[in-house]
C-alpha positions in Angstrom: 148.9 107.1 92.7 149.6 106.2 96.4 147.8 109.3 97.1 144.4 108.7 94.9 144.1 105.3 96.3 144.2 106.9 99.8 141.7 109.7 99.2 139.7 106.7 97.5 140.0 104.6 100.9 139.1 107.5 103.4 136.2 108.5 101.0 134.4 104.6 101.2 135.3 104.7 104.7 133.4 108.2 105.6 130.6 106.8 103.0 129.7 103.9 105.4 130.3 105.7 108.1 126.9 107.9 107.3 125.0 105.6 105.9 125.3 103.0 109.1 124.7 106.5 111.3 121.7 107.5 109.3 119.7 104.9 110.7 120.9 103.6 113.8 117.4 102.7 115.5 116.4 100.5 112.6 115.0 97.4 113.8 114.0 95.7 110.6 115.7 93.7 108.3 115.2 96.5 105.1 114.0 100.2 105.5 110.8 100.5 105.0 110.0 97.2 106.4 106.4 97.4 108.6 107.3 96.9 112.6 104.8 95.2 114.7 102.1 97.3 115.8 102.2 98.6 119.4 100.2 101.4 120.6 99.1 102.5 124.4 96.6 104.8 124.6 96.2 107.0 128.0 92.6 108.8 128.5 92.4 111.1 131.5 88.9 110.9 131.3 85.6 109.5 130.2 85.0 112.7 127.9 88.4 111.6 126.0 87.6 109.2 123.1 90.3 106.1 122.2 91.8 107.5 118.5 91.7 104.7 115.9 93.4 104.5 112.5 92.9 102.1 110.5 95.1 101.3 107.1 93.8 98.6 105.4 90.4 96.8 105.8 88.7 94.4 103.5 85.3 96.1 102.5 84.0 92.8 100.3 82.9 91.4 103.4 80.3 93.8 104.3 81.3 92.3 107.8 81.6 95.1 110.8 85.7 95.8 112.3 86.3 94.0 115.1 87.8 96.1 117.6 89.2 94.2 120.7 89.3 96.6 123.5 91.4 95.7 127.0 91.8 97.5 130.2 95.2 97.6 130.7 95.3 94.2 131.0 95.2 90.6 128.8 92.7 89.2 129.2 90.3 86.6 127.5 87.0 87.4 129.5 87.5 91.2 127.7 84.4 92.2 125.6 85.2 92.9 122.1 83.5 96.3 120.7 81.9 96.1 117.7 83.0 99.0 115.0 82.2 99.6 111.3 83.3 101.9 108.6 81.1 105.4 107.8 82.0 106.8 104.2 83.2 110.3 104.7 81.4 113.1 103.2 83.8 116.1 101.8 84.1 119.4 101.1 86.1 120.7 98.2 86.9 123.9 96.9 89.6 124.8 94.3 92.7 127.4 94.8 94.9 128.9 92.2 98.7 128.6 92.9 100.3 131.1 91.4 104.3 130.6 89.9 105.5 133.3 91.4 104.4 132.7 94.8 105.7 130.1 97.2 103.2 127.2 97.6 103.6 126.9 101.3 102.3 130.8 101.8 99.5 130.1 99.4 98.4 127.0 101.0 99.0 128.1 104.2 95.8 129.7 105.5 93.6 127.1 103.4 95.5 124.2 105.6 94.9 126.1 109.1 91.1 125.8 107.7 91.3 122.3 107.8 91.9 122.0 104.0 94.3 119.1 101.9 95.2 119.2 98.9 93.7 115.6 97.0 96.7 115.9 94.9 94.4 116.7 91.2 96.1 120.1 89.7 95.0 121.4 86.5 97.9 123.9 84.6 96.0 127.5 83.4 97.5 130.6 81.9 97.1 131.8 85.9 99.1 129.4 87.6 98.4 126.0 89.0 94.4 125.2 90.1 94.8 122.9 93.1 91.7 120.7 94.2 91.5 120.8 97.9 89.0 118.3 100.4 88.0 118.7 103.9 86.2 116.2 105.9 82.7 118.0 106.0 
């Protein structure tokens, strides 16, 4: 008995032990918590455009983004740039995905043309068809 409750206590402890190692850089409260955003963006150049992603936006509005752009610096005399979304226009094309082939070999020269898969799969006696999109 003496030994079960041993192997029981060594087991818990290696347990926590993993789980407090398996993220030890978290910074919020819960995983999957959103940090505050921070981003520094370095262009060598004039020829090198400032990359922009943007997550959520409320389109109801109609209103153009307001992008606030700064120097390197804070400041309040800084400009703001105005910005405003352009509906993308896609290509698709289909691809059969066959069971006895490995997905990442079939999808693998379709994605190194700049194709995704938009997650829509239709089962066929062939295999799985795949919908793909690319930005046109």
């Amino acid at each position: 008995m003496r030994t079960i409750l041993m192997a029981a206590i060594v087991a818990i402890a290696i347990a926590a032990a993993a789980t407090t190692g398996a993220a030890p850089e978290q910074t919020t409260i819960t995983p999957g918590q959103m940090t505050q955003a921070r981003v520094w963006v370095q262009n060598h150049g004039s020829s090198e455009a400032v990359p922009v992603e943007i997550r959520q936006v409320r389109l109801e509005t109609g209103d153009a983004l307001r992008v606030h752009v700064i120097n390197g610096e804070a400041s309040s005399a800084a400009r703001a740039v105005r910005a405003q979304l352009v509906a993308s226009v896609w290509d698709y094309r289909t691809i059969t995905l066959k069971s006895d082939q490995p997905a990442e070999r079939t999808l693998a020269q379709p994605g190194a043309e700049g194709w995704e898969t938009t997650g829509i799969a239709w089962p066929t006696n062939d295999g799985t068809v795949l919908l793909l999109k690319r930005p046109r």
